[in-house]
Structure formats: C-alpha cells, structure tokens
C-alpha positions as CSV (number, residue, x, y, z in Angstrom):
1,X,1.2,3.5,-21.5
2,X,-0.7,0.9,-20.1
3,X,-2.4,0.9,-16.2
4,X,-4.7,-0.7,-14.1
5,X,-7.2,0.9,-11.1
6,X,-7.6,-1.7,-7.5
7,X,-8.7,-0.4,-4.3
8,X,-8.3,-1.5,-0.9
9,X,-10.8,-3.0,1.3
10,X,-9.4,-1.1,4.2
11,X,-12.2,1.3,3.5
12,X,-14.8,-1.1,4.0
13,X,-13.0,-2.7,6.8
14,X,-9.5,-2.1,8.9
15,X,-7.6,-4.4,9.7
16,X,-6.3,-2.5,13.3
17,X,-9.5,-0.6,13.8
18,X,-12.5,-2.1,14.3
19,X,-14.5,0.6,14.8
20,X,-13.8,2.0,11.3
21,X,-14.8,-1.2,9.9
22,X,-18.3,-1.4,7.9
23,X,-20.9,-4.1,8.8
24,X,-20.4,-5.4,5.2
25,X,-19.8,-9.1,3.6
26,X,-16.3,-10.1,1.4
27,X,-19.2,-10.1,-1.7
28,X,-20.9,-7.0,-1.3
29,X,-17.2,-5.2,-1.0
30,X,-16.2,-6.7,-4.5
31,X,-19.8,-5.9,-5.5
32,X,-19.4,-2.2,-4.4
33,X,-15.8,-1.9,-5.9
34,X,-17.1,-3.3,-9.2
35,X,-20.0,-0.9,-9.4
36,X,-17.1,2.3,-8.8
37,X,-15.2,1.5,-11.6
38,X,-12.3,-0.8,-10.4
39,X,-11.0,-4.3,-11.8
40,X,-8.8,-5.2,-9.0
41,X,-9.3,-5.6,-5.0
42,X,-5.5,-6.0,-2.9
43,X,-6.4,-8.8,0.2
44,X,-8.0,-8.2,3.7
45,X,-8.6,-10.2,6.5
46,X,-12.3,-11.2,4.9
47,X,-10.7,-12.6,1.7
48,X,-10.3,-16.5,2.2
49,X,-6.7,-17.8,1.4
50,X,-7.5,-20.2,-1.2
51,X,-8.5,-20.0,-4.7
52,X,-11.0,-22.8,-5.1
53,X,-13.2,-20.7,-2.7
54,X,-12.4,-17.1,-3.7
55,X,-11.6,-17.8,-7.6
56,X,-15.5,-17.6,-8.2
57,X,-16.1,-15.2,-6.1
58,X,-14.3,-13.1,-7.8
59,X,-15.3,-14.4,-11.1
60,X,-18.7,-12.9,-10.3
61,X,-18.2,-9.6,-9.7
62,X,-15.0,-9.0,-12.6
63,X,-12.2,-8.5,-10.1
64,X,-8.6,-9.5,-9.1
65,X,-6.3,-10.2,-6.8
66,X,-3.9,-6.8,-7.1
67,X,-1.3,-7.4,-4.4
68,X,-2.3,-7.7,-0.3
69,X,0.3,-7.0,2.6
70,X,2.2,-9.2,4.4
71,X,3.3,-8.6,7.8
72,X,7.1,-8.9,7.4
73,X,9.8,-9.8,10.6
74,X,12.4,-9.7,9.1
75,X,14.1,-6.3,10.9
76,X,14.7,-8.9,13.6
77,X,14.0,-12.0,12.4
78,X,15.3,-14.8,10.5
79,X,14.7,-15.5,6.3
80,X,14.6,-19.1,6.9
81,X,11.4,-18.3,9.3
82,X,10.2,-15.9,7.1
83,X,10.3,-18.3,4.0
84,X,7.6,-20.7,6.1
85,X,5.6,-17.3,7.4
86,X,5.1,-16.2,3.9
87,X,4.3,-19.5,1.9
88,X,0.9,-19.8,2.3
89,X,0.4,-16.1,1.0
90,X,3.1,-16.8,-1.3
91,X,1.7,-19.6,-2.9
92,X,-2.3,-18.1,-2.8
93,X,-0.8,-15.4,-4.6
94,X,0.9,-17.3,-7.2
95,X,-2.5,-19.0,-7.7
96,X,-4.7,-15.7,-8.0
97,X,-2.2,-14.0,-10.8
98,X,-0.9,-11.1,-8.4
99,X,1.3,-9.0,-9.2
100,X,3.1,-8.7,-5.8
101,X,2.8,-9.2,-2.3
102,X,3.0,-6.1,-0.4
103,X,6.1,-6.2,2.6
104,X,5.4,-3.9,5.5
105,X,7.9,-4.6,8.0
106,X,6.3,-4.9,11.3
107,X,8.9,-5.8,13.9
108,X,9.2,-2.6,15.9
109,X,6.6,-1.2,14.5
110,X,4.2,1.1,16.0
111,X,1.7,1.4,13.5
112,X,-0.7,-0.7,15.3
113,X,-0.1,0.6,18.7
114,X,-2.8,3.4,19.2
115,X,-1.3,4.4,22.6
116,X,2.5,4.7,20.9
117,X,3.2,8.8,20.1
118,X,4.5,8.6,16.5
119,X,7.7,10.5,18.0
120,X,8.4,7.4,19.4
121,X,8.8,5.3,15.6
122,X,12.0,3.1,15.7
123,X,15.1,4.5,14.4
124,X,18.2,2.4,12.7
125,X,21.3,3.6,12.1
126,X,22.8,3.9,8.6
127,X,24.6,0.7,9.3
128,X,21.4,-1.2,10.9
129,X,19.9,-0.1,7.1
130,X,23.0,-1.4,5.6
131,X,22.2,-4.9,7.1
132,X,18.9,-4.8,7.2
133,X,18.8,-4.1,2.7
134,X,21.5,-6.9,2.6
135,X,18.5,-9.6,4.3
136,X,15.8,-8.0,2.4
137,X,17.7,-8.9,-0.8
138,X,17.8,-12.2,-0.2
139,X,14.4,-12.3,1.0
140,X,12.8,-10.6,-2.1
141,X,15.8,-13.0,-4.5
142,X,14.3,-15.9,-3.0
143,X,10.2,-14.8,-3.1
144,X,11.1,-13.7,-7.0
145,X,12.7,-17.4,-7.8
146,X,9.6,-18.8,-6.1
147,X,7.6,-16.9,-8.8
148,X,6.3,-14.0,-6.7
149,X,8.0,-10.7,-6.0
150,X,7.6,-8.2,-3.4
151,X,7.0,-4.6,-3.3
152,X,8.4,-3.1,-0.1
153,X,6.3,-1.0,1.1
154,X,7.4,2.2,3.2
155,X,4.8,3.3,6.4
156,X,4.1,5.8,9.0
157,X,5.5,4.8,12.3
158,X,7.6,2.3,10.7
159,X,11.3,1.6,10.8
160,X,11.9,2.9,7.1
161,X,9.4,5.7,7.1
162,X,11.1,8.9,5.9
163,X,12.3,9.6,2.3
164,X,16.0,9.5,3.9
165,X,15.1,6.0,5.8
166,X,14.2,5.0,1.7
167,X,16.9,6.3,0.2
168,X,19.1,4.2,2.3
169,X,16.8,1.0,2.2
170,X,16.8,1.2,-1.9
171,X,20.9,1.9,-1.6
172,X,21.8,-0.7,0.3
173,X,19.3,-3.6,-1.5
174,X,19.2,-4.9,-4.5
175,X,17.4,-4.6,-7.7
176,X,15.2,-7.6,-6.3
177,X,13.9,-5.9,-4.0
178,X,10.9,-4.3,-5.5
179,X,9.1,-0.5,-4.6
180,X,5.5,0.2,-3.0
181,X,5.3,4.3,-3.4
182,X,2.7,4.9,-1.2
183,X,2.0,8.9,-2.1
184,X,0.0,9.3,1.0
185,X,2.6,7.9,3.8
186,X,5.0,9.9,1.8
187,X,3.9,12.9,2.1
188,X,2.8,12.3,6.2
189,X,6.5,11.5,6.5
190,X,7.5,14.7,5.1
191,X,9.0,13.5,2.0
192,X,9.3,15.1,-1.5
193,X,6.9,12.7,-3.3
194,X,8.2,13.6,-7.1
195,X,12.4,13.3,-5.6
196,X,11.1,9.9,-4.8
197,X,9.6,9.1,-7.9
198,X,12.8,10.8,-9.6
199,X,15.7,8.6,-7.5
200,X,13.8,5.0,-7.5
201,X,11.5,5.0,-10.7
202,X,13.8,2.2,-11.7
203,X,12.2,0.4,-8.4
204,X,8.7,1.2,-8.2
205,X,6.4,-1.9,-9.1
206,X,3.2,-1.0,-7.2
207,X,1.8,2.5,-6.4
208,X,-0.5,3.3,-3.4
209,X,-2.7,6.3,-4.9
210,X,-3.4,7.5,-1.2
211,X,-4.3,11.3,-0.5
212,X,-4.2,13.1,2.5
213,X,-6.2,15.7,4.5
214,X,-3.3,18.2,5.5
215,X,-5.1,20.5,7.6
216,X,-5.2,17.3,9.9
217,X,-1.7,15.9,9.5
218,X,-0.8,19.7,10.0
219,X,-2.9,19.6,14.0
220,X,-1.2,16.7,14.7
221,X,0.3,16.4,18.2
222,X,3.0,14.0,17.0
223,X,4.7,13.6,20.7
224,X,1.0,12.6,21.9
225,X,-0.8,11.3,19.3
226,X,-0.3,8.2,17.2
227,X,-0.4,6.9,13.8
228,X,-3.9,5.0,14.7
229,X,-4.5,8.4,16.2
230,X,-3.8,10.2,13.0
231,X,-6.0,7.5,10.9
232,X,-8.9,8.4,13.2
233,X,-9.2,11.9,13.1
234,X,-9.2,11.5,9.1
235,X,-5.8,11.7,7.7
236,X,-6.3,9.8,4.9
237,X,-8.8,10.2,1.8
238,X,-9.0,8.8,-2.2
239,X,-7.6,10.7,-5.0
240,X,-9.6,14.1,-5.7
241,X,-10.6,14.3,-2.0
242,X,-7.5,15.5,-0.5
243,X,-4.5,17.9,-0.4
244,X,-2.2,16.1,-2.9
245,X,-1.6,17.2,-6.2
246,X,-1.6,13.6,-8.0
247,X,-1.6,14.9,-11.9
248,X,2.9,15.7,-11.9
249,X,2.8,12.1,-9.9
250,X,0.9,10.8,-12.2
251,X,2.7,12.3,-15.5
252,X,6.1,11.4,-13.8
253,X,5.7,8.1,-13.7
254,X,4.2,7.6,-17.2
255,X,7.6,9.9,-18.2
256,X,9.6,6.7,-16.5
257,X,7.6,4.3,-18.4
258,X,5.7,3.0,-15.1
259,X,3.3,0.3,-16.1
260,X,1.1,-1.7,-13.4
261,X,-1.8,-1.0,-10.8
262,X,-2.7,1.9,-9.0
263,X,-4.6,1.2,-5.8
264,X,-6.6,3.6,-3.9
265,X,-5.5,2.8,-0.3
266,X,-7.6,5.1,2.2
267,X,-8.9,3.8,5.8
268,X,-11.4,6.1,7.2
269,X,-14.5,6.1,9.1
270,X,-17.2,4.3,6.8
271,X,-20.0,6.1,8.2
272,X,-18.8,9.7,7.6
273,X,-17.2,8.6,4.2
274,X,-19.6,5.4,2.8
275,X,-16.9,3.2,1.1
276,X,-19.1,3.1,-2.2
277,X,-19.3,6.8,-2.5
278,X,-15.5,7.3,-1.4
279,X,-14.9,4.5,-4.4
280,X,-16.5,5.9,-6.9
281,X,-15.4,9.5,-5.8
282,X,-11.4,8.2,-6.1
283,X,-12.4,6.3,-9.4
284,X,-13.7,9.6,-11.3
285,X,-10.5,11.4,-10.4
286,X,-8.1,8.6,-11.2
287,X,-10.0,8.3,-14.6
288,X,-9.4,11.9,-15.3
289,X,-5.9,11.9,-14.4
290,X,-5.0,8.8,-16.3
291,X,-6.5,10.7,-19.0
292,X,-4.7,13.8,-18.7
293,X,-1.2,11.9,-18.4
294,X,-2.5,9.8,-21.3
295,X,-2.7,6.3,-19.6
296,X,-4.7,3.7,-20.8
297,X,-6.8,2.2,-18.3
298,X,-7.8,-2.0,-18.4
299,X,-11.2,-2.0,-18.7
C-alpha cells in the first residue's frame, strides 16, 4: 500500500483567525514543512493562484500542491454560478497535479462566525439532503469531466456535520461525488470515526489526519461558545498530540485498499505550539503509524 504525508498551512496561518496566524512568508512555510518530513502542502490564502509563479517555488523546497478548499455555495446556490466561482481554482489545480479540490459548503455556515453558538449549526431535513446530494452530483460529474474531482469535505458547524448528516449526503449522491474524512471534525461531531470508514471506504479520496484535545471539546459550552471559540481554546492538534487513537484508522483504511495523501490539518495558536515543531511532531507519529499498518510512504 502506497501513501503520501501533506500538511496544511493553517498552522502557520488561519484563514478566519488572524490572531492565530504566524508572522511567516509562503517560502519559509514550504521551507519549514520540507524540513518536518512532508512532500505535499494543501493551498492557503498566501499561495498565489498561478503556476508560473508558484511552480518554482515549490520546485525549491520539494513540495506539491495536495488538495486546498474551496468555499462551496452550492446549499443555496446555483451550479451554473458555481461552475465560474470554481474555475480559476479549478484550472490552477489542474495545472499543479492535485489530487482534489477540497468542497466545504459554506452557505449557512457558521464556521466562521465566532459570535455563532455551535448549537445554532444549520439543520436540513432528510429531504433538503436528498436535493441537496442530487446538485452536488452534478457538481462533482461536471468538475471530474473538467479533469479535477472533488472531495466533499464534512465540518463543524456546517450543514452536513454529523456522521447521520454524512450518511445521508453519501446516500443520496453519487459515486462522483468524492469523500474528505476529516478524523478530527468527526470525532468533535460525535461520530464513530471507524463506522465511517466502514460505510463510505468506497468514497473516501482524501483524508484529514486531524487530532483532537478531548478534555477541551469535552468543557465546551456548546449553547455559548462557537466553533472559532472551540479552535481557540485548542481543540485541535497533529497526530501523536492528541486524544485519537489513529493506528485502527490507519489499518482500516489500508484493509479497504485506501491509496492517496494524508494531511495533517491542525489550526492552533503558533506561539504556544510553533508550527515547525508541531510539524515535525505530527510527521514522527504519521511515520510510525504508516509503518505499523505497513504503508509505504513517497519519499
């Protein structure tokens, strides 16, 4: 079994939070994810969209392009507007070699909303899921044909958060429609992260290697405090820093056959947890556990 290790650069910088971004450049974040271990970086608001100017930057420091998200509308929105939101991405993608673009569905969302309790996430009806899978089909058909698939990715606070929100999304979409499992927004949402692995293996494309700090999901005030809330206090952490046990993930998707990148995905505060150390922290343990489930990992 063959596998790749990326990282985010959400733990050098956040995207939502700017006070848990570090004061560093788009060069010394590759440089500092090189030096950990990893071969592939997913997108942030630092990388520039085009290849001409990224393609050597990345060149220099031995990295890739391993996915990125994309701020999907689509709940509420139209494909025919979300064909022209996504293009540019799409086709910047397409040119980097990525494996995916990453589809977080934003419209009602409260992800971003650091005054919004994460009581208060939207909620859609069996029947609102039904409708909602049939235009994210036809979405993901038409990004495949283009030459770049999705990977839907499940969040806190989001309208398909829960493992029963998933199971419905996955049941009522086609086989187009790729699978982000995000272990760490799993587990916040309560779900049963090997079930999930069990009832969409056939799905999963991408994985988010994400941990969690329990003891601080557990003090959460979840009909006061909100996801941003939650992301503060220092719910999330890399692999081997955490509560989740990733080595039965791990070997369950290698029993499935699961090929492709895992990507350590963990905004926190850079100062109490220095991105480089946090990297190379995550690295060791995904090393050990690709090991262990007998992976092979790209050099």
């Amino acid at each position: 079994m063959k596998s790749k290790l990326g990282i985010a650069p959400i733990a050098w910088w956040n995207d939502d939070l700017a006070e848990l971004s570090d004061d560093v450049s788009l060069e010394e974040c590759l440089r500092q994810a090189h030096e950990a271990g990893f071969t592939g970086m997913e997108t942030g608001r630092r990388f520039p969209m085009d290849m001409n100017e990224l393609g050597p930057i990345l060149k220099r420091y031995d990295m890739s392009v391993c996915g990125g998200w994309f701020s999907g509308l689509l709940l509420d929105g139209d494909i025919e507007a979300e064909k022209e939101r996504i293009r540019a991405q799409m086709d910047f993608f397409i040119a980097a070699g990525a494996p995916c673009i990453v589809y977080g569905e934003t419209a009602r969302s409260i992800q971003g909303i650091r005054s919004a309790p994460l009581a208060t996430k939207p909620r859609l009806s069996e029947e609102d899921i039904r409708a909602y899978g049939r235009k994210m089909t036809q979405f993901a058909e038409w990004c495949a044909a283009e030459g770049m698939p999705l990977a839907y990715h499940h969040h806190m606070a989001a309208p398909i958060e829960t493992e029963a929100e998933l199971d419905l999304l996955m049941k009522y979409s086609g086989k187009a429609l790729h699978l982000l499992f995000d272990t760490g927004h799993m587990y916040f949402a309560g779900g049963n992260l090997l079930r999930v692995i069990d009832n969409h293996h056939a799905r999963i494309s991408h994985v988010h290697t994400k941990d969690v700090r329990s003891a601080v999901i557990d003090r959460l005030d979840r009909n006061t405090e909100s996801f941003l809330d939650a992301v503060v206090k220092g719910a999330f952490t890399v692999p081997g820093d955490g509560s989740i046990n990733f080595l039965p993930i791990i070997e369950r998707l290698a029993d499935y056959g699961y090929e492709g990148w895992f990507v350590v995905e963990a905004e926190q505060d850079p100062v109490l947890n220095p991105p480089l150390e946090m990297a190379r922290r995550g690295h060791a343990a995904l090393i050990q556990l690709m090991e262990q489930a007998e992976y092979e990992v790209a050099p």
